[in-house]
Biopython code that builds the backbone (N, CA, C, O; Angstrom):
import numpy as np
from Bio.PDB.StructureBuilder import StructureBuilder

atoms = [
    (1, "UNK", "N", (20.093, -33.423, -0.551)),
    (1, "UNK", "CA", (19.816, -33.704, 0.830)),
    (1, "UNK", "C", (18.474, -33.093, 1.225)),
    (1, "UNK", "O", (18.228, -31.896, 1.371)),
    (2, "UNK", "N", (17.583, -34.219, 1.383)),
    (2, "UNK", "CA", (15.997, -33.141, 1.454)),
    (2, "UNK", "C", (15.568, -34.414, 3.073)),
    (2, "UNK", "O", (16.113, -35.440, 3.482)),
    (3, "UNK", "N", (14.711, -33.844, 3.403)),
    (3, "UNK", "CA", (14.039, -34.437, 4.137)),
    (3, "UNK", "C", (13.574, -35.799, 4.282)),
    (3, "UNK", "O", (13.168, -36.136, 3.169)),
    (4, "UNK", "N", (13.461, -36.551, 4.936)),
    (4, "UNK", "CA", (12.976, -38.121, 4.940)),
    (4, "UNK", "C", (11.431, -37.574, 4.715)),
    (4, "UNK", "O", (10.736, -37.730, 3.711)),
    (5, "UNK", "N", (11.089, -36.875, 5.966)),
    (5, "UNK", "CA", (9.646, -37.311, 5.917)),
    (5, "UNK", "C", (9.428, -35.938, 5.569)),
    (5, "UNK", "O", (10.394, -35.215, 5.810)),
    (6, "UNK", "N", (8.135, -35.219, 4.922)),
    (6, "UNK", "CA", (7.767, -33.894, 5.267)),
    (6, "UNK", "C", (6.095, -34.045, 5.610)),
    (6, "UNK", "O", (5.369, -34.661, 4.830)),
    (7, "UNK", "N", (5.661, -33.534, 6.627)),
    (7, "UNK", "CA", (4.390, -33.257, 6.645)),
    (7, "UNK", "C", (3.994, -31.797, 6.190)),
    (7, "UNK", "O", (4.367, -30.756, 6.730)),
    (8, "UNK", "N", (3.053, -31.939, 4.945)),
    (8, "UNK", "CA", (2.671, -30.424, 4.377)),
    (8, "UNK", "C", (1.798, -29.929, 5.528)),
    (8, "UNK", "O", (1.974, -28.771, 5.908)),
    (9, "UNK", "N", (1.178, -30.439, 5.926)),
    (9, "UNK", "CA", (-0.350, -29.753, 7.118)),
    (9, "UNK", "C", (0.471, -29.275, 8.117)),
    (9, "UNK", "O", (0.368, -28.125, 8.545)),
    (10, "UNK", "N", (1.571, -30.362, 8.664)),
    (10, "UNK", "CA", (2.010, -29.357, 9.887)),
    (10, "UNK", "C", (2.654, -27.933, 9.698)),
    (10, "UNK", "O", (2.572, -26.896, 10.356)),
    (11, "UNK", "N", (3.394, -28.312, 8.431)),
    (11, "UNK", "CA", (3.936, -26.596, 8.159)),
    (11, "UNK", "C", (3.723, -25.917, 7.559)),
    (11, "UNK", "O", (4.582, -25.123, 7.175)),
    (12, "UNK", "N", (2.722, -25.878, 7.240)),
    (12, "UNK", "CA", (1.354, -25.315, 6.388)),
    (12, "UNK", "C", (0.906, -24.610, 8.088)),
    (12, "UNK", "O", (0.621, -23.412, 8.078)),
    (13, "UNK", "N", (0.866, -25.203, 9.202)),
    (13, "UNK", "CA", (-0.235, -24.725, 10.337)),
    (13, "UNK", "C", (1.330, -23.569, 11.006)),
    (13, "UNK", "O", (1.138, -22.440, 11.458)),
    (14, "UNK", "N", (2.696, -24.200, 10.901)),
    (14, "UNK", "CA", (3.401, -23.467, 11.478)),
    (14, "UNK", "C", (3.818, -21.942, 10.492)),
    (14, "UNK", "O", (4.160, -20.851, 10.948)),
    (15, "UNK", "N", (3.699, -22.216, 9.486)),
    (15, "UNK", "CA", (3.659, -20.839, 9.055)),
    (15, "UNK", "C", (2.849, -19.999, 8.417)),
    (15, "UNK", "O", (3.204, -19.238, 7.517)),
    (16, "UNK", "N", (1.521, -20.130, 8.949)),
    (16, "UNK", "CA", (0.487, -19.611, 9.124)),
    (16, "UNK", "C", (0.607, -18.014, 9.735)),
    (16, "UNK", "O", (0.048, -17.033, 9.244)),
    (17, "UNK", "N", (1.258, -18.025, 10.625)),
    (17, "UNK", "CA", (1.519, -16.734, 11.557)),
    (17, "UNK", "C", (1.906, -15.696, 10.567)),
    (17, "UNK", "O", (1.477, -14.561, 10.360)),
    (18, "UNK", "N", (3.003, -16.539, 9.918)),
    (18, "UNK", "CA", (4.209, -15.349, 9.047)),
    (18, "UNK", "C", (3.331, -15.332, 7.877)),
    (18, "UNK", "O", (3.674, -14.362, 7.200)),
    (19, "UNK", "N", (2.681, -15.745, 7.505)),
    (19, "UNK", "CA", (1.654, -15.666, 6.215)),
    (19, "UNK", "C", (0.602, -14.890, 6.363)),
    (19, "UNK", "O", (0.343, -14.418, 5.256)),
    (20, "UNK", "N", (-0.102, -14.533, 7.119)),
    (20, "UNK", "CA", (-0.813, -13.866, 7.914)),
    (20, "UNK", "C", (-0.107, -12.221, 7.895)),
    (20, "UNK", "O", (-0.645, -11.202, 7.463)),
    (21, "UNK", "N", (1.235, -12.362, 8.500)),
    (21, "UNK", "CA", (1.687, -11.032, 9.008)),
    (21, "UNK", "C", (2.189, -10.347, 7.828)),
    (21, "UNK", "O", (2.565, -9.175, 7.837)),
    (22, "UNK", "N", (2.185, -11.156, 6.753)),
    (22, "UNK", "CA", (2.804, -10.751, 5.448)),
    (22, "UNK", "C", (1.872, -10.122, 4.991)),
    (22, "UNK", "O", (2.006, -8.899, 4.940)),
    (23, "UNK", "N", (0.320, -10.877, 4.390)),
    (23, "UNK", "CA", (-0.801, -10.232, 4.495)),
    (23, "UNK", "C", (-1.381, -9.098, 4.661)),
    (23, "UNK", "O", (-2.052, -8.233, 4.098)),
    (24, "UNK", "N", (-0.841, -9.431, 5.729)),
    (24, "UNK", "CA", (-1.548, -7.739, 6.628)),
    (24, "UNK", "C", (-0.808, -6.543, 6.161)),
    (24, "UNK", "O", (-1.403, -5.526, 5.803)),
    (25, "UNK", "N", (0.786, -6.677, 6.159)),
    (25, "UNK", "CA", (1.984, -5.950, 5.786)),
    (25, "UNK", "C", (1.279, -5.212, 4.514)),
    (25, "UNK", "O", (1.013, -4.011, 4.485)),
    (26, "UNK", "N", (1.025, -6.148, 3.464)),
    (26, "UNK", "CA", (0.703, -5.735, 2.235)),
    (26, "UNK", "C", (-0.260, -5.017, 1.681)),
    (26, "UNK", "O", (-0.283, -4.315, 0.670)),
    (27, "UNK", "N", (-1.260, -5.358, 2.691)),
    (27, "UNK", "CA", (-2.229, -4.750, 2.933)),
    (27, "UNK", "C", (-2.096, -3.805, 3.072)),
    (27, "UNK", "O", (-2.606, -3.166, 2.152)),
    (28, "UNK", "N", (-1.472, -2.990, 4.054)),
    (28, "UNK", "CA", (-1.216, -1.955, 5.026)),
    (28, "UNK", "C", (-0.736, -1.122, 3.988)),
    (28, "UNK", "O", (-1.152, -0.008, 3.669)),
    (29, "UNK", "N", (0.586, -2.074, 3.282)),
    (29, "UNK", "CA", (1.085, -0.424, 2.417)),
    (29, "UNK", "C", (0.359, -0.544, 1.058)),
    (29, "UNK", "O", (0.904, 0.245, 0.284)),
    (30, "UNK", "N", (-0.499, -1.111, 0.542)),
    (30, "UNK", "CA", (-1.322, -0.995, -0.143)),
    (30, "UNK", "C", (-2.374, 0.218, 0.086)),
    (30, "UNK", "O", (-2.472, 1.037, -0.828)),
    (31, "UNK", "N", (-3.062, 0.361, 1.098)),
    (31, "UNK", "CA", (-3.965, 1.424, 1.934)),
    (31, "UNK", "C", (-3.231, 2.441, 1.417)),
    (31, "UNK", "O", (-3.473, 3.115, 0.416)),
    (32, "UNK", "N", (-1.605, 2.553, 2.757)),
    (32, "UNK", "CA", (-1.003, 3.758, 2.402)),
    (32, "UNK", "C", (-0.561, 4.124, 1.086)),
    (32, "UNK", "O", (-0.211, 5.293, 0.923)),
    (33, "UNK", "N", (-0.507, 3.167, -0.073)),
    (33, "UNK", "CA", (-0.146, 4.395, -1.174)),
    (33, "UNK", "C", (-1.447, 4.368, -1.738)),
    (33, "UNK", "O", (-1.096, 4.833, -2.823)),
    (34, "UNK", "N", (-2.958, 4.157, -1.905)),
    (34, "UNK", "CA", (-3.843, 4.405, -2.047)),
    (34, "UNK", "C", (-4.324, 5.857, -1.311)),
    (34, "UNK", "O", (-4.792, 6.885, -1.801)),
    (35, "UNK", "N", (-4.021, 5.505, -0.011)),
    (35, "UNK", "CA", (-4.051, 7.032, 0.625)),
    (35, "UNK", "C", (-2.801, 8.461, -0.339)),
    (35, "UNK", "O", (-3.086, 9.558, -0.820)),
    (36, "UNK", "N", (-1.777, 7.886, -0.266)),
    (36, "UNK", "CA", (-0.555, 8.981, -0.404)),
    (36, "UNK", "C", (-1.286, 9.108, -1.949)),
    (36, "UNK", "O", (-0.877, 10.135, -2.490)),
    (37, "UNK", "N", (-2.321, 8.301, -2.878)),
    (37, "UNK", "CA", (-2.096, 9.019, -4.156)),
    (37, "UNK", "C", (-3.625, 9.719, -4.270)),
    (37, "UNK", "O", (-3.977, 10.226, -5.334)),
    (38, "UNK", "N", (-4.260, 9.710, -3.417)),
    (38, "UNK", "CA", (-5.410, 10.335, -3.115)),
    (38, "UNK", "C", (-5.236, 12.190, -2.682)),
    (38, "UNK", "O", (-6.006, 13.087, -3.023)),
    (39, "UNK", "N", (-3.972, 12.310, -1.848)),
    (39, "UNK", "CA", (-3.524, 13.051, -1.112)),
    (39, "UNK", "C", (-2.529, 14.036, -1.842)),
    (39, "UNK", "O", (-2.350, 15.150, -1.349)),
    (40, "UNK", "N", (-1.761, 13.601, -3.201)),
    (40, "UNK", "CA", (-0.963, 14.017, -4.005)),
    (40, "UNK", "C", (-2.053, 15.478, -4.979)),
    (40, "UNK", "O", (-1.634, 16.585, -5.318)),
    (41, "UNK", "N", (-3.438, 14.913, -5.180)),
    (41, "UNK", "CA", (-4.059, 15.262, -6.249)),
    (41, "UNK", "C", (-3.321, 15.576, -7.180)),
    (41, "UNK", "O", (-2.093, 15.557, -7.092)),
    (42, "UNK", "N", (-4.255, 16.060, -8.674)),
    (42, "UNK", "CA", (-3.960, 16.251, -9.679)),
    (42, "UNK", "C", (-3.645, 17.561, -10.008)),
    (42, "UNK", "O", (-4.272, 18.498, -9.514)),
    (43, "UNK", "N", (-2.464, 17.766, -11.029)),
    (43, "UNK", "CA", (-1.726, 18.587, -11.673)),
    (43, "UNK", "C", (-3.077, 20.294, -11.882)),
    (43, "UNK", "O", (-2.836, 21.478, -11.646)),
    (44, "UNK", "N", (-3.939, 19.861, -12.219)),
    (44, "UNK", "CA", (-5.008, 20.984, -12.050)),
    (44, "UNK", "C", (-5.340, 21.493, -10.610)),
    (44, "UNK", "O", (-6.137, 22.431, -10.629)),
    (45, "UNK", "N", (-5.185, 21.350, -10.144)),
    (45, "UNK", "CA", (-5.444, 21.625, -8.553)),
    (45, "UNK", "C", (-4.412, 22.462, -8.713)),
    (45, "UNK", "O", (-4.590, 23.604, -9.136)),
    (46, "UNK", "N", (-3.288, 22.017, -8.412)),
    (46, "UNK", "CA", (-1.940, 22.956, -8.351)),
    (46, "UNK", "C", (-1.661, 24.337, -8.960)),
    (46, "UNK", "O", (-0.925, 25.243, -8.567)),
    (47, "UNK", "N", (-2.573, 24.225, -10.179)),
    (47, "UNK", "CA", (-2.834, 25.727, -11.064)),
    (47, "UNK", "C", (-3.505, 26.341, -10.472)),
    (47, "UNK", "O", (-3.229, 27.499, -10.160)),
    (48, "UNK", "N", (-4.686, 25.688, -10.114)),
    (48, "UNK", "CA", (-5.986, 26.715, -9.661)),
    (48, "UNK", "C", (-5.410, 27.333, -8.399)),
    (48, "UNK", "O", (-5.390, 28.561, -8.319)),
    (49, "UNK", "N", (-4.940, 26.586, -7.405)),
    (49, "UNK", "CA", (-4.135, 26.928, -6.273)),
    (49, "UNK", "C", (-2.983, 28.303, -6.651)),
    (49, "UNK", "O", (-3.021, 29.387, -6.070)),
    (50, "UNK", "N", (-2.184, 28.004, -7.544)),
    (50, "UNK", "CA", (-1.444, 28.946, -7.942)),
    (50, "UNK", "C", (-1.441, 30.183, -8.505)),
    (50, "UNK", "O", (-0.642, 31.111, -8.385)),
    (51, "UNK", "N", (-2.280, 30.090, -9.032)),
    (51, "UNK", "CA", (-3.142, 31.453, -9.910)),
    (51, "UNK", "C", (-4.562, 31.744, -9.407)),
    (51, "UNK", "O", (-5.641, 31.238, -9.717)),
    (52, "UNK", "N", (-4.160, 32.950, -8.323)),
    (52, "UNK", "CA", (-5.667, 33.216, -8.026)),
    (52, "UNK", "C", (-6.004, 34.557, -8.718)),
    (52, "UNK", "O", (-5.266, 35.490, -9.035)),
    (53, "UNK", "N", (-7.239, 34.390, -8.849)),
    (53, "UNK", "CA", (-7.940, 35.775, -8.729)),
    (53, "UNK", "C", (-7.469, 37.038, -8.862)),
    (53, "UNK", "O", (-7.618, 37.793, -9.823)),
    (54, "UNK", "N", (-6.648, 37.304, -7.412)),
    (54, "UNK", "CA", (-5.762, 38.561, -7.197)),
    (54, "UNK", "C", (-4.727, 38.498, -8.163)),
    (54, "UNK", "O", (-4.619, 39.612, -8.677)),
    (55, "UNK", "N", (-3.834, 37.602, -8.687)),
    (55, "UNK", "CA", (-2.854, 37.682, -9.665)),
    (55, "UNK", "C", (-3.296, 38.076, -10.864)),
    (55, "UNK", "O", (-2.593, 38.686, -11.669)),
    (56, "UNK", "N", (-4.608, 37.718, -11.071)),
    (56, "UNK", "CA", (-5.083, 37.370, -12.715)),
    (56, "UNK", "C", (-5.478, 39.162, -13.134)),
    (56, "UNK", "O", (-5.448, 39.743, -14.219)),
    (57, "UNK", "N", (-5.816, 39.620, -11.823)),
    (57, "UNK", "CA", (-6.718, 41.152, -12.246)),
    (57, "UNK", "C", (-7.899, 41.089, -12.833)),
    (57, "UNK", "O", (-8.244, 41.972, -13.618)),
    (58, "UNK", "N", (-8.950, 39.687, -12.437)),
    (58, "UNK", "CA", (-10.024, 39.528, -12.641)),
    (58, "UNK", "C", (-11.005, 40.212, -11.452)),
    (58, "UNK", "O", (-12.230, 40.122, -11.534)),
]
sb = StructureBuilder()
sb.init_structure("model")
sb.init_model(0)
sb.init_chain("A")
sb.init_seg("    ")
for serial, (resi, resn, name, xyz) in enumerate(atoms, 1):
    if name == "N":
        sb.init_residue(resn, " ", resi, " ")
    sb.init_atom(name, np.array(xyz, "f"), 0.0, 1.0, " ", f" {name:<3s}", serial, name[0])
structure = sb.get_structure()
């Protein structure tokens, strides 16, 4: 049971909106885990942070 007629252009133009908002969506959390793995840094950081100076008796 399918459709008699389908026009692709018209619903191609009506779901434009939701294609769009999907887009953007993906976008968005794309950014944010680009941000969140920027923000994590690397496993060396965490040492240097952890072991300072004063601990070492340098």
């Amino acid at each position: 049971m399918s459709a008699e007629t389908t026009n692709i252009d018209k619903q191609a133009k009506r779901h434009r909106p939701a294609l769009w908002g999907m887009g953007l969506a993906a976008t968005a959390v794309a950014l944010l885990f680009i941000a969140f793995l920027f923000s994590v840094g690397t496993p060396e950081d965490d040492v240097k942070q952890a072991i300072t100076p004063e601990q070492t008796g340098d």
